[in-house]
N, CA, C and O atoms as a MOPAC input file, in Angstrom:
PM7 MOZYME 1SCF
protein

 N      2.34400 1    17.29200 1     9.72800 1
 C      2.58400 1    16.00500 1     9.12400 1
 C      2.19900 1    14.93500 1    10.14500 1
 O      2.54800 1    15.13100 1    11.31000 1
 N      1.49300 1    13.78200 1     9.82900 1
 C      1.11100 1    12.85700 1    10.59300 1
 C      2.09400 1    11.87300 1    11.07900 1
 O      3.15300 1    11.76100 1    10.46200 1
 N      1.84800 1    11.10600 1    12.17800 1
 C      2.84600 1     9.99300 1    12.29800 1
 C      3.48100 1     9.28700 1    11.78400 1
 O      4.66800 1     9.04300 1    12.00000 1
 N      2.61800 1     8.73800 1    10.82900 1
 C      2.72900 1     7.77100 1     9.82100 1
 C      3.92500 1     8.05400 1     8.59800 1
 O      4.79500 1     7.34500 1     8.09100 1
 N      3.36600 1     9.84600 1     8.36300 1
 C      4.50600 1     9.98200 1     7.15700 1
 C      5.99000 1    10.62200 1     7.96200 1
 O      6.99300 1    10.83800 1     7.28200 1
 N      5.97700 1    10.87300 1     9.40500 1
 C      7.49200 1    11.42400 1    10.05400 1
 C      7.81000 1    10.15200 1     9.60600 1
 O      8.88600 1    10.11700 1     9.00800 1
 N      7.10500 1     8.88100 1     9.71900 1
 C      8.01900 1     7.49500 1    10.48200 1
 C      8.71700 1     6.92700 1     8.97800 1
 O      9.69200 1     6.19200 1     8.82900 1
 N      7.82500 1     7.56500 1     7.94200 1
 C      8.36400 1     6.78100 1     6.52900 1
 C      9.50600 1     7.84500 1     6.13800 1
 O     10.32500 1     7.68400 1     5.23300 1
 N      9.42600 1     8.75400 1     6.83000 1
 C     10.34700 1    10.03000 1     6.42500 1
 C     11.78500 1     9.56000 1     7.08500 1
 O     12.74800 1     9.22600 1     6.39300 1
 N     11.78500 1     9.58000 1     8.32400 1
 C     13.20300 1     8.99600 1     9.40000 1
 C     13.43200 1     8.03400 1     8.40000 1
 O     14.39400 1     8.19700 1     7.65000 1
 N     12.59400 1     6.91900 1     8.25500 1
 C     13.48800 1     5.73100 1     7.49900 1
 C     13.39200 1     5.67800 1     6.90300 1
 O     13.53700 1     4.49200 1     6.60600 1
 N     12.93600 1     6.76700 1     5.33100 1
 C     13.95000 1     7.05200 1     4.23800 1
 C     14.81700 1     7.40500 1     4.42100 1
 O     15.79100 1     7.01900 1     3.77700 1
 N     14.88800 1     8.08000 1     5.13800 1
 C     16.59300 1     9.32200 1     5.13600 1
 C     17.59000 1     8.03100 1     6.31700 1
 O     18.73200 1     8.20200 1     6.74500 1
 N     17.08500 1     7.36200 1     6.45900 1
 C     18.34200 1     6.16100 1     7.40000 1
 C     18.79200 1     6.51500 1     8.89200 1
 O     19.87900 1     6.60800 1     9.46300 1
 N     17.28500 1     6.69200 1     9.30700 1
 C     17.38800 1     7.40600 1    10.82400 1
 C     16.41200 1     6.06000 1    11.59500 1
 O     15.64900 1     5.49400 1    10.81200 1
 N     16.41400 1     5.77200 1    12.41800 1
 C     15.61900 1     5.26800 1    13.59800 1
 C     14.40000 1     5.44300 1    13.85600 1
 O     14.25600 1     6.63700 1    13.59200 1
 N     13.18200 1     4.96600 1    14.27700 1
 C     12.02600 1     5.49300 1    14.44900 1
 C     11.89500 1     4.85700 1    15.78100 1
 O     11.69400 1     3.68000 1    16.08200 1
 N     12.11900 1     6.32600 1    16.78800 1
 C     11.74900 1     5.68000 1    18.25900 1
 C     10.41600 1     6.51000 1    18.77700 1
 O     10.01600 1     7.55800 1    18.27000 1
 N      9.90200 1     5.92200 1    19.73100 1
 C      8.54900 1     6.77100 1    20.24700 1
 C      8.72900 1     7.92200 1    20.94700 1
 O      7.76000 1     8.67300 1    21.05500 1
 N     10.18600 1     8.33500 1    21.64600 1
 C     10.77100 1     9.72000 1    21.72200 1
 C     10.81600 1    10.82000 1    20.75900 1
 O     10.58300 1    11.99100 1    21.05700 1
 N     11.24500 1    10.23400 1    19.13900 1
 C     11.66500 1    11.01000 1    18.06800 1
 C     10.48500 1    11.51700 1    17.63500 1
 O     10.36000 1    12.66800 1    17.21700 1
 N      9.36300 1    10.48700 1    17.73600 1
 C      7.83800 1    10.87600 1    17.77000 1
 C      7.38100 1    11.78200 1    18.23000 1
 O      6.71100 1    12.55800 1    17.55000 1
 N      7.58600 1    11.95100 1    19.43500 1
 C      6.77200 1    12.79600 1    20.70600 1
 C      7.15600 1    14.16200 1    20.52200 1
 O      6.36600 1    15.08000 1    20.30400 1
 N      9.09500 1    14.31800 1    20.67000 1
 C      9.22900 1    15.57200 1    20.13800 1
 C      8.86200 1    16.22900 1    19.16700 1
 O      8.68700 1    17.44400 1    19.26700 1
 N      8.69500 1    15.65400 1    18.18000 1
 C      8.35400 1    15.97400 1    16.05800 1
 C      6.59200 1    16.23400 1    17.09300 1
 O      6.44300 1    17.44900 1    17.22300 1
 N      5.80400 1    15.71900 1    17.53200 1
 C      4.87200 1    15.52800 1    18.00200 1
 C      4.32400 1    17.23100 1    18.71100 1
 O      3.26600 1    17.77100 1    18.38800 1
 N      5.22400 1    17.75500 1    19.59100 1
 C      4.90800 1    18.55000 1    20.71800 1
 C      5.41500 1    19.78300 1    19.95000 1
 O      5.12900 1    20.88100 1    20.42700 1
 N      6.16700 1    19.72600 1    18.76400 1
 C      6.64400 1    21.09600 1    17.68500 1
 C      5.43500 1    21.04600 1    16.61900 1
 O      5.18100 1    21.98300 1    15.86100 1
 N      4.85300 1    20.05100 1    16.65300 1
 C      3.49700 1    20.15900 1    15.47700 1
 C      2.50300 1    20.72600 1    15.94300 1
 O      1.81100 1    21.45700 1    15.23500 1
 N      2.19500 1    20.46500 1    17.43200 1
 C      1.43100 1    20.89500 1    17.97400 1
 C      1.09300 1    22.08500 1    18.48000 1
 O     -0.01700 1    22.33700 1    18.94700 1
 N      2.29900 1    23.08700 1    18.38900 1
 C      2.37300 1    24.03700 1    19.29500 1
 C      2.74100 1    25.22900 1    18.03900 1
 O      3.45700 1    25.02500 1    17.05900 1
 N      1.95300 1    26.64400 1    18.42800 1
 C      2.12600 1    27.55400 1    18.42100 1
 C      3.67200 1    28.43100 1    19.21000 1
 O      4.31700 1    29.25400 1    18.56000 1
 N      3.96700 1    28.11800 1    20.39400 1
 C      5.03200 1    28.40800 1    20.91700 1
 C      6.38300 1    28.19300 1    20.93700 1
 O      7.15900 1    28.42100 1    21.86500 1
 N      6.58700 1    27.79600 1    19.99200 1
 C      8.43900 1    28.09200 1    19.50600 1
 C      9.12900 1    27.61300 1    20.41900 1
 O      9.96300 1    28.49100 1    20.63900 1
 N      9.38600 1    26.46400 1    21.34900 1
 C      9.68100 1    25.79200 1    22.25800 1
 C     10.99500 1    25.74200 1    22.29500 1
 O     11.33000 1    25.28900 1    21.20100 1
 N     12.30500 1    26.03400 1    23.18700 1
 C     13.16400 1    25.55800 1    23.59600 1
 C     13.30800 1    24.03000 1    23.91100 1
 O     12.34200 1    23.42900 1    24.38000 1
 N     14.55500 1    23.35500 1    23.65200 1
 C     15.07800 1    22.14900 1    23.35000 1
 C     14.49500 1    21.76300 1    25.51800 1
 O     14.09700 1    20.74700 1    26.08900 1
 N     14.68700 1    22.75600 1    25.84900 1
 C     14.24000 1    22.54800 1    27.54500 1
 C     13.34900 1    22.74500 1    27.69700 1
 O     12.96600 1    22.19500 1    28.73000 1
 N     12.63200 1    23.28600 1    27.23500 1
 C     10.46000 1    23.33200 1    27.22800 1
 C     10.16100 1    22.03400 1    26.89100 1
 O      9.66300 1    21.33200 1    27.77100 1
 N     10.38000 1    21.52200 1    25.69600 1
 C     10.07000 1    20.29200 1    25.22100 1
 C     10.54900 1    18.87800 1    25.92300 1
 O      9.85200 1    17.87600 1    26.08800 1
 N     12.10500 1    19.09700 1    26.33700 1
 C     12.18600 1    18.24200 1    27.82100 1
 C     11.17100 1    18.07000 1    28.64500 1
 O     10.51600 1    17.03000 1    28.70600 1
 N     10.95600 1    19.21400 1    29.41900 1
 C     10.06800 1    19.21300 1    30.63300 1
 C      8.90700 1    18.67700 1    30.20500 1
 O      8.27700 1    17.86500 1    30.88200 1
 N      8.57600 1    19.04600 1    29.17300 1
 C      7.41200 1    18.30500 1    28.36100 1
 C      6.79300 1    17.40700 1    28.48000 1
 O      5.67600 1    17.20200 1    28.95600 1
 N      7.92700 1    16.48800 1    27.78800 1
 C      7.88800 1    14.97200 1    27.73300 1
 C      8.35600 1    14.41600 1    28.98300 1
 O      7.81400 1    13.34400 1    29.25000 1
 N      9.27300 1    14.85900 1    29.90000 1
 C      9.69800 1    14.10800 1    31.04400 1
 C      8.50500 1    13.51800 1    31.42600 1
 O      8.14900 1    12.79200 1    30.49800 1
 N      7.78500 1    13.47900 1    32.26000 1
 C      6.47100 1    13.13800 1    32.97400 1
 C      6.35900 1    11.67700 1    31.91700 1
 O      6.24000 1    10.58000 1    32.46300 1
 N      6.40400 1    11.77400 1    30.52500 1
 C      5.67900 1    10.08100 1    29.81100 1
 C      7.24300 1     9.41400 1    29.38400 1
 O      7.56400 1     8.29700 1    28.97700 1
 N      7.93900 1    10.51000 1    29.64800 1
 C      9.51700 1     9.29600 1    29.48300 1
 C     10.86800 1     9.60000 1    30.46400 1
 O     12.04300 1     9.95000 1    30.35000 1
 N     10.39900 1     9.41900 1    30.96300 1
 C     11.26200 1     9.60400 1    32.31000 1
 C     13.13100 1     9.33400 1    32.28800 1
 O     14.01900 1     9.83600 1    32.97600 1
 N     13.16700 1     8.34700 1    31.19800 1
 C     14.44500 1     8.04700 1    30.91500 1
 C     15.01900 1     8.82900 1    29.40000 1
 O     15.92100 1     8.33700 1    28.72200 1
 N     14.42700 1     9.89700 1    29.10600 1
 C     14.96300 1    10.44700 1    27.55000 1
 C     16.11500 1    11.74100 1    28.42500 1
 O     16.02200 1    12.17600 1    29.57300 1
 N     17.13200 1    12.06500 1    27.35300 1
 C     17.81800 1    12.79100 1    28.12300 1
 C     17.33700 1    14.18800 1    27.05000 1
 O     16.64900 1    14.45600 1    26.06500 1
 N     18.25100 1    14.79100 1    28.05200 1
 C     18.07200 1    16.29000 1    27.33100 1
 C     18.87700 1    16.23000 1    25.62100 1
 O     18.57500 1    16.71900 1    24.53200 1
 N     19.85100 1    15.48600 1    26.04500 1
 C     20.61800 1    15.32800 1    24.58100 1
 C     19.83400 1    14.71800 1    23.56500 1
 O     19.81600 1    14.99300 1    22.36600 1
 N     18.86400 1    13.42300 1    24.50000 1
 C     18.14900 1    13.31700 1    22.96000 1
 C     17.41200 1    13.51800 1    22.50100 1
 O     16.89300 1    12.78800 1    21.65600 1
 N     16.91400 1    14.91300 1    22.94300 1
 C     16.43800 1    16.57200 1    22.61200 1
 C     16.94200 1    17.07700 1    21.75300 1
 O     16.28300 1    17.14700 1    20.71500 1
 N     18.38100 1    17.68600 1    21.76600 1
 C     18.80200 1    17.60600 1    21.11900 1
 C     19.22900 1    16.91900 1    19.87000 1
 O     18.92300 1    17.32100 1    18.74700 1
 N     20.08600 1    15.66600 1    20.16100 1
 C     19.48900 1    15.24600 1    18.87400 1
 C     18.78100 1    14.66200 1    17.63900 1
 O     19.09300 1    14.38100 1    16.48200 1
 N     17.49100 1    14.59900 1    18.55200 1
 C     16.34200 1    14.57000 1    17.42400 1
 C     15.95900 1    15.71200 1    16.67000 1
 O     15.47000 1    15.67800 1    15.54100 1
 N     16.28000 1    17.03800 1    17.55500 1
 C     15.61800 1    18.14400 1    16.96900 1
 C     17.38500 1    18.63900 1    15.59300 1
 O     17.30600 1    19.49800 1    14.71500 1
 N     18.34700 1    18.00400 1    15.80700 1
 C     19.10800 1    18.24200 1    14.60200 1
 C     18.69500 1    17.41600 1    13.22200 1
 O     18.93200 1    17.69000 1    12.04500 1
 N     17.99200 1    16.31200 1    13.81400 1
 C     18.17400 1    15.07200 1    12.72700 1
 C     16.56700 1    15.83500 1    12.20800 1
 O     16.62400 1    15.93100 1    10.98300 1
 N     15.16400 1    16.40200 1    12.74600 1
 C     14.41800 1    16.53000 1    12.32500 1
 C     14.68000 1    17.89400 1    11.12600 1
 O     14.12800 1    17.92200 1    10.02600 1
 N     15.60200 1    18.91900 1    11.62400 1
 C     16.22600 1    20.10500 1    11.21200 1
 C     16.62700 1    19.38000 1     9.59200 1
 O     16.10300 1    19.80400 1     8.56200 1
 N     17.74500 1    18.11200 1     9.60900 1
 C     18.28100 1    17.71300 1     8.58800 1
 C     17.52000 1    17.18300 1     7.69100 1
 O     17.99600 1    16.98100 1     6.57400 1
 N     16.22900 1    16.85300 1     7.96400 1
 C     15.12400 1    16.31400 1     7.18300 1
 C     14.02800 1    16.88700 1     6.90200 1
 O     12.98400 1    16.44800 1     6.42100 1
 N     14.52600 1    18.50900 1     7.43700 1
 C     13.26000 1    19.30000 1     6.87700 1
 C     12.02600 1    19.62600 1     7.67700 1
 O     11.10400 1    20.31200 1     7.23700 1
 N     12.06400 1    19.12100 1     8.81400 1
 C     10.91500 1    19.33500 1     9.10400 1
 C     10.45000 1    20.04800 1    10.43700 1
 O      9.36700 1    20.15600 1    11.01200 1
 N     11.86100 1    20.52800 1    10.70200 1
 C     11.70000 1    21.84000 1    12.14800 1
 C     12.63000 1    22.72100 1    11.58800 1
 O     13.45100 1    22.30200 1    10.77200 1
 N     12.58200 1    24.36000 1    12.06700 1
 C     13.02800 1    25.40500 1    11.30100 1
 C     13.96500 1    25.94600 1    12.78600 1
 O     13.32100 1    26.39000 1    13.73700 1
 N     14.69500 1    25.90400 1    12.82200 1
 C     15.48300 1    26.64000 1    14.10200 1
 C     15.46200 1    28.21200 1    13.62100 1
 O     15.50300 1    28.80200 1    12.54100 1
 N     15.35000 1    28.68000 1    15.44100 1
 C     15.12600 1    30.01000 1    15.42500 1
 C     16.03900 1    30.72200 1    16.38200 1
 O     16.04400 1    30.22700 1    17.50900 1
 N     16.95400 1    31.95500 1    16.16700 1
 C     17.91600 1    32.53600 1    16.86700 1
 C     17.08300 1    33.70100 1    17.16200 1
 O     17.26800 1    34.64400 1    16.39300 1
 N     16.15800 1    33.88500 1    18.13900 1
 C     15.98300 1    34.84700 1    18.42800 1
 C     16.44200 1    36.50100 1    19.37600 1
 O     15.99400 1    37.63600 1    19.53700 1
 N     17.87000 1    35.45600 1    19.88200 1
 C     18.90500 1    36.48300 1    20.47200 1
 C     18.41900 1    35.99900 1    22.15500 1
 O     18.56700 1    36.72400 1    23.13800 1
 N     17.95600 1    34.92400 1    22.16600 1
 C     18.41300 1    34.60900 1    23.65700 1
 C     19.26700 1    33.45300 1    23.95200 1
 O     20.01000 1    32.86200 1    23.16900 1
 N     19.08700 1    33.24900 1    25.00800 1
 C     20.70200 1    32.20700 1    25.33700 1
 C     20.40300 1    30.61900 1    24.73000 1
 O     21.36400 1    29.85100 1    24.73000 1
 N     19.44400 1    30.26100 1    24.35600 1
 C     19.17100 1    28.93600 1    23.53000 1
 C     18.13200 1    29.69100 1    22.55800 1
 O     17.61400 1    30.80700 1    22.53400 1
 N     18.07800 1    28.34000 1    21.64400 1
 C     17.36900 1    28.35100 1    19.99400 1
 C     15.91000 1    27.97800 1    20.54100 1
 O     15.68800 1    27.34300 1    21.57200 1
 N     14.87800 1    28.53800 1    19.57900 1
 C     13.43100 1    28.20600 1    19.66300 1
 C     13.72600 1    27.09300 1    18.58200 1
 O     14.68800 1    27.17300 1    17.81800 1
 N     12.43000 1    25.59500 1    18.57700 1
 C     12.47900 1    25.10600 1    17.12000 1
 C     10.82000 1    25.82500 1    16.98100 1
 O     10.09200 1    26.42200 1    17.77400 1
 N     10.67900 1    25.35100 1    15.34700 1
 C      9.56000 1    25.76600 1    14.74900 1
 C      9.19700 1    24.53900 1    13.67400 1
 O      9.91900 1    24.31000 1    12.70400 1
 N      8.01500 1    23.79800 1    13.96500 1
 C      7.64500 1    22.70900 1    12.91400 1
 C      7.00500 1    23.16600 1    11.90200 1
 O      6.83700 1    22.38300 1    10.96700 1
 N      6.54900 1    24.33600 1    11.80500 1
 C      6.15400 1    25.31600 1    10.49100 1
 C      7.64700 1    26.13000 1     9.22900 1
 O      7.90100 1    27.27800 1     8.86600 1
 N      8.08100 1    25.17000 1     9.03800 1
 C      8.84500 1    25.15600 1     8.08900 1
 C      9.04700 1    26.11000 1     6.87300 1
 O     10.03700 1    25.97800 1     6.15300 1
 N      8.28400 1    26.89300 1     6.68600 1
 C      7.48200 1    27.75900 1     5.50400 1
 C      8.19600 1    29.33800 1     5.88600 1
 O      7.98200 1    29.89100 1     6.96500 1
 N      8.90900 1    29.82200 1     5.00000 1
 C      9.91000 1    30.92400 1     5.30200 1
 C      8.41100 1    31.61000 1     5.54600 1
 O      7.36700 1    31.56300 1     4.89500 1
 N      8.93900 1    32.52000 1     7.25900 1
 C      7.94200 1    33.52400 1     7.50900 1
 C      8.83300 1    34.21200 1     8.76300 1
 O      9.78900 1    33.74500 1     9.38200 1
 N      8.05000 1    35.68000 1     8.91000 1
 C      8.89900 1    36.27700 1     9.67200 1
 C      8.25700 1    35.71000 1    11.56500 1
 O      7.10400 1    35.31100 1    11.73200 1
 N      9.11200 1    35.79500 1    12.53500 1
 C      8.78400 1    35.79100 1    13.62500 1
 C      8.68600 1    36.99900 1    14.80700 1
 O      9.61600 1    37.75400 1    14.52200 1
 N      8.18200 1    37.38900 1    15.67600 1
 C      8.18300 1    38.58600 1    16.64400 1
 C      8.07400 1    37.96500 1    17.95300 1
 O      7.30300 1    37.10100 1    18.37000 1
 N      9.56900 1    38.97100 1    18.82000 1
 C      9.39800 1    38.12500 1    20.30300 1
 C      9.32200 1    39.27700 1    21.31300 1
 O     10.17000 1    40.16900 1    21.29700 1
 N      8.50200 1    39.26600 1    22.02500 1
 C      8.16800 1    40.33600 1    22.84800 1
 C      9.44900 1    40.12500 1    23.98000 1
 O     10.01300 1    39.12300 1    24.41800 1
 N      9.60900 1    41.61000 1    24.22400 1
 C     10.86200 1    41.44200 1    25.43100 1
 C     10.79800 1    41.42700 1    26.59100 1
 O     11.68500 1    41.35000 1    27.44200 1
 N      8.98400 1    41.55200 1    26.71600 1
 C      8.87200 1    41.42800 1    28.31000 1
 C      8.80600 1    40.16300 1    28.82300 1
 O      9.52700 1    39.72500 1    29.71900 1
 N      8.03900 1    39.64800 1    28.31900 1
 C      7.66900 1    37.94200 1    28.36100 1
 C      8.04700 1    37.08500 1    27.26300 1
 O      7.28400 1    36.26800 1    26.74800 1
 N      9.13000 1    37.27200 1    26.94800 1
 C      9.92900 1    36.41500 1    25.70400 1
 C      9.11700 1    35.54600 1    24.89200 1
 O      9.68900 1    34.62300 1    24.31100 1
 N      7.66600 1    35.71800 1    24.73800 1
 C      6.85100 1    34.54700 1    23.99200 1
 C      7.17700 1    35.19000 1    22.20800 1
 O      7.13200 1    36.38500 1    21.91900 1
 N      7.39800 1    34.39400 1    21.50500 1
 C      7.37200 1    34.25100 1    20.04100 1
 C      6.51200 1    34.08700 1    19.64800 1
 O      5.86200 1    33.14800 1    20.10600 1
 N      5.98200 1    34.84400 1    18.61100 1
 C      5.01100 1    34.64400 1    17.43900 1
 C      5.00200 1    34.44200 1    15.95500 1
 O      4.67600 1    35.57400 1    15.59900 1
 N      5.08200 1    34.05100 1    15.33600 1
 C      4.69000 1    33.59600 1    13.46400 1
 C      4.07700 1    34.92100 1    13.34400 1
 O      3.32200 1    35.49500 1    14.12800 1
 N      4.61400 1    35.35300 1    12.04900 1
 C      3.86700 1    36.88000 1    10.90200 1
 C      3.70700 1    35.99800 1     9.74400 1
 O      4.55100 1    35.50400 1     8.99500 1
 N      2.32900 1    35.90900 1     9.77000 1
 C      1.97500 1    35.67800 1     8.74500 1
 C      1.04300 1    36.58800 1     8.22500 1
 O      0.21800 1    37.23000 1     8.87600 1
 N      1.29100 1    36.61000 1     6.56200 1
 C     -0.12500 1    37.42500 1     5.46600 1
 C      1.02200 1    38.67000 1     5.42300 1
 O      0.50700 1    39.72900 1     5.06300 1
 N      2.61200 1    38.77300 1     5.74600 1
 C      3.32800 1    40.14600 1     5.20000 1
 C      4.38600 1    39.44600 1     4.08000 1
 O      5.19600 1    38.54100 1     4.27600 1
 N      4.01700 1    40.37400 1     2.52400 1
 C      4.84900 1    39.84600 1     2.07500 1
 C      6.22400 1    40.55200 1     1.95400 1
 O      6.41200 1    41.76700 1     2.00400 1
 N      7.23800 1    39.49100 1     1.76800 1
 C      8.65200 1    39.83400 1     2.08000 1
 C      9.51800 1    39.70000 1     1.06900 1
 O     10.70100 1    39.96200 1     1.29000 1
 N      9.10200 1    39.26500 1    -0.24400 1
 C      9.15300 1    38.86300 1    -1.44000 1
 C      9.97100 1    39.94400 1    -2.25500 1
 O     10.85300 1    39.61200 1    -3.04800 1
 N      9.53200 1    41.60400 1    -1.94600 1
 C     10.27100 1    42.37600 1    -2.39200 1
 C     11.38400 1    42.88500 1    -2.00600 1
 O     12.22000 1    43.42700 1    -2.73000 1
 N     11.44700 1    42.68500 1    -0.53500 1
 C     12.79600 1    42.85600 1     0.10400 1
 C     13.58100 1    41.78900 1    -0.41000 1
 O     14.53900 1    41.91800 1    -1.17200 1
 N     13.18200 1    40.85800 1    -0.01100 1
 C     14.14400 1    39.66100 1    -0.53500 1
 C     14.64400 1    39.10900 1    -1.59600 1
 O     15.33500 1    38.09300 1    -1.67200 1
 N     14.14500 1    40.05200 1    -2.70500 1
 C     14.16100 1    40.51800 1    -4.30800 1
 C     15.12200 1    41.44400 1    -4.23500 1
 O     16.12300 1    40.96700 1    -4.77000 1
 N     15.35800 1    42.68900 1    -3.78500 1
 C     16.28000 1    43.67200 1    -3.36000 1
 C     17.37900 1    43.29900 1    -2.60400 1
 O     18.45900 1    43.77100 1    -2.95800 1
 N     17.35600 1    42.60900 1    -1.70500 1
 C     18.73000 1    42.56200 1    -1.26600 1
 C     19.55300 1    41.20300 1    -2.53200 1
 O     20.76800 1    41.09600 1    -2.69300 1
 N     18.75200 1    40.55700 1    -3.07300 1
 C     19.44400 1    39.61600 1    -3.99800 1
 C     20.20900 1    40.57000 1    -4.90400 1
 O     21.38100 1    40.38900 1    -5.23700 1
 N     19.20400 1    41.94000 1    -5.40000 1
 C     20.07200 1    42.33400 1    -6.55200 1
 C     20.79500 1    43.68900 1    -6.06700 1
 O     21.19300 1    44.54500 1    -6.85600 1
 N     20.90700 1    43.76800 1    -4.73800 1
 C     21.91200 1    44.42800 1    -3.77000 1
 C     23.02800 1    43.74600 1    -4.00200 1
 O     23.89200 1    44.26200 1    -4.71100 1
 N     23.19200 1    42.61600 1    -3.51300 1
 C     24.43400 1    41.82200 1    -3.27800 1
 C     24.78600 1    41.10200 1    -4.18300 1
 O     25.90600 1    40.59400 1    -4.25400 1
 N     23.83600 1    40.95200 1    -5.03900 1
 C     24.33700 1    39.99700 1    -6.45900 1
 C     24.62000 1    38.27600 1    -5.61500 1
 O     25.31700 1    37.49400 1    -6.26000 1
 N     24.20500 1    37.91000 1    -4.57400 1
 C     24.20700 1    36.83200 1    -4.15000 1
 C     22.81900 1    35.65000 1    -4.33900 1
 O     21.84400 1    36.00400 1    -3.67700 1
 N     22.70100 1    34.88600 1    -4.80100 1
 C     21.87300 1    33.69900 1    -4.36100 1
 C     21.56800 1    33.60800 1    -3.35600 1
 O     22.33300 1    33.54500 1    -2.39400 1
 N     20.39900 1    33.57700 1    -3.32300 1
 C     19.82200 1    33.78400 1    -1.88200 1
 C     19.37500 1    32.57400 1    -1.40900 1
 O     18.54500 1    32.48000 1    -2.31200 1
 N     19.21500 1    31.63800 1    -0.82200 1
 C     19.20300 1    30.07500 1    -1.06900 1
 C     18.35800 1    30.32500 1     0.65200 1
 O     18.61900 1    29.38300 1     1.40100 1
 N     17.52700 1    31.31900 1     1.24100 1
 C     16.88600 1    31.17500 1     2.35400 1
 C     17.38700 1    32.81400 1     3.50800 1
 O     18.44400 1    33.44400 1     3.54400 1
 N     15.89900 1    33.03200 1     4.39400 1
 C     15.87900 1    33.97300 1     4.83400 1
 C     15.49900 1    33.79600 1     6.00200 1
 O     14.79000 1    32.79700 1     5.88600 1
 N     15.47700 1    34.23000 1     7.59700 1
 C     14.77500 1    34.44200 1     8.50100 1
 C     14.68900 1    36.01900 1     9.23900 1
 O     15.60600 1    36.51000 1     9.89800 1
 N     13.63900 1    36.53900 1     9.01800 1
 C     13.34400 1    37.61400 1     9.95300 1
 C     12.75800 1    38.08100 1    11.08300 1
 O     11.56800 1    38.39100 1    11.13100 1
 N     13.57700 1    38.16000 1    12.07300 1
 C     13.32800 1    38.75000 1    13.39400 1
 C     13.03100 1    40.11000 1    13.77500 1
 O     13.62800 1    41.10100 1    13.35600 1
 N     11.86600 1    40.09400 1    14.77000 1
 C     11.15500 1    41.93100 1    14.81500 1
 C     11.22800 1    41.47300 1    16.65800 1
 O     11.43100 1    40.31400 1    17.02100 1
 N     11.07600 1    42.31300 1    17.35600 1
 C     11.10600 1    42.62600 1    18.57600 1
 C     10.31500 1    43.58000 1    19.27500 1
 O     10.51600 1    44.78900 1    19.15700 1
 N      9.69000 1    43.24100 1    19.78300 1
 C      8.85600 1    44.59000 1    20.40000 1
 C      7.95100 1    43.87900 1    21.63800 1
 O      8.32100 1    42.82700 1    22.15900 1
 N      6.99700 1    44.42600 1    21.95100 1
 C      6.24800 1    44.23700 1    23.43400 1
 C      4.95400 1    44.07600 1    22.43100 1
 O      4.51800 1    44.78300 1    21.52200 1
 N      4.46400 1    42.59700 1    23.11200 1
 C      3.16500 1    41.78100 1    22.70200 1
 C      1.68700 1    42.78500 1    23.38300 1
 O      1.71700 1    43.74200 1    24.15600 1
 N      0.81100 1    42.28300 1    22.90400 1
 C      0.17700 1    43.00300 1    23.41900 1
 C     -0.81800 1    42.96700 1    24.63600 1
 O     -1.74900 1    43.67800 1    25.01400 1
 N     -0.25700 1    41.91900 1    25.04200 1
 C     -0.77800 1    41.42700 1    26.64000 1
 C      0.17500 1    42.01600 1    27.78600 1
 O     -0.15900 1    42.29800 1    28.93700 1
 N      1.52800 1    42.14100 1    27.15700 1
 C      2.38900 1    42.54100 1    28.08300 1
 C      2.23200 1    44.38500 1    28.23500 1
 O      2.57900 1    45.03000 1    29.22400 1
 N      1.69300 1    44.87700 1    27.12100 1
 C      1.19300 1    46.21300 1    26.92200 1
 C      0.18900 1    46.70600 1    27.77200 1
 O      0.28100 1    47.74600 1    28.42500 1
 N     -1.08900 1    45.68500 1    27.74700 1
 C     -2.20900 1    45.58200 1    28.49200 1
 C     -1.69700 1    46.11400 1    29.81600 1
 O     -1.84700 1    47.19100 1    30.39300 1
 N     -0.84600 1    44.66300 1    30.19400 1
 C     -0.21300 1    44.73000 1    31.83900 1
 C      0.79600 1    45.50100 1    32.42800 1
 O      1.23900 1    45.16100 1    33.52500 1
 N      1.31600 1    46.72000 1    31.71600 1
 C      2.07800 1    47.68400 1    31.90000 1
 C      1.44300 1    48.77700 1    31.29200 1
 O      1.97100 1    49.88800 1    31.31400 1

């Protein structure tokens, strides 16, 4: 999503439009790598020297509340975000903790099955796989 429509987006929903809230929404659009709320710090420190880690945090809740970053529990001690929003599964290698997007598997029938497993509404899914990437394979 471009600048233009985050900035009409924040101030529909009755949020602020600062050039911080930008940068972060900015550096999750950009990236393939599933960034910690402290990747994206270090990030930006260098062009804003005065943003704190909190308001890292919370931009990346208010962007979460508006749809447009996907938080990810991949079972380490902080959350990845993800600006690809679009239910898909993720894989994090355990040697070198980098995350990846699965895309082109469909999940449609599992997620059909466990609905009429549980007889629950399923109102959203995330799936996590684990294994060793294949660079880290290479190098071992």
């Amino acid at each position: 999503m471009d600048e233009q429509s985050v900035t009409a987006l924040l101030r529909e929903k009755g949020f602020k439009v600062t050039p911080q809230r930008l940068a972060i929404y900015d550096v999750l659009y950009n990236t393939t790598e599933h960034p910690s709320a402290e990747v994206i710090f270090n990030q930006l420190q260098p062009r804003y020297p005065t943003m704190s880690l909190a308001t890292v945090y919370k931009t990346i809740e208010i962007l979460k509340e508006i749809g447009l970053v996907q938080v990810l529990n991949v079972g380490e001690d902080s959350f990845r975000y993800d600006a690809n929003t679009d239910n898909h599964p993720h894989v994090r290698c355990m040697v070198c903790k980098r995350v990846d997007d699965i895309f082109e598997v469909d999940t449609t029938g599992f997620v059909a099955n466990v609905a009429e497993k549980t007889a629950y509404q399923l109102t959203g899914q995330q799936f996590y796989f684990y294994g060793i990437c294949p660079d880290c394979q290479t190098k071992h």
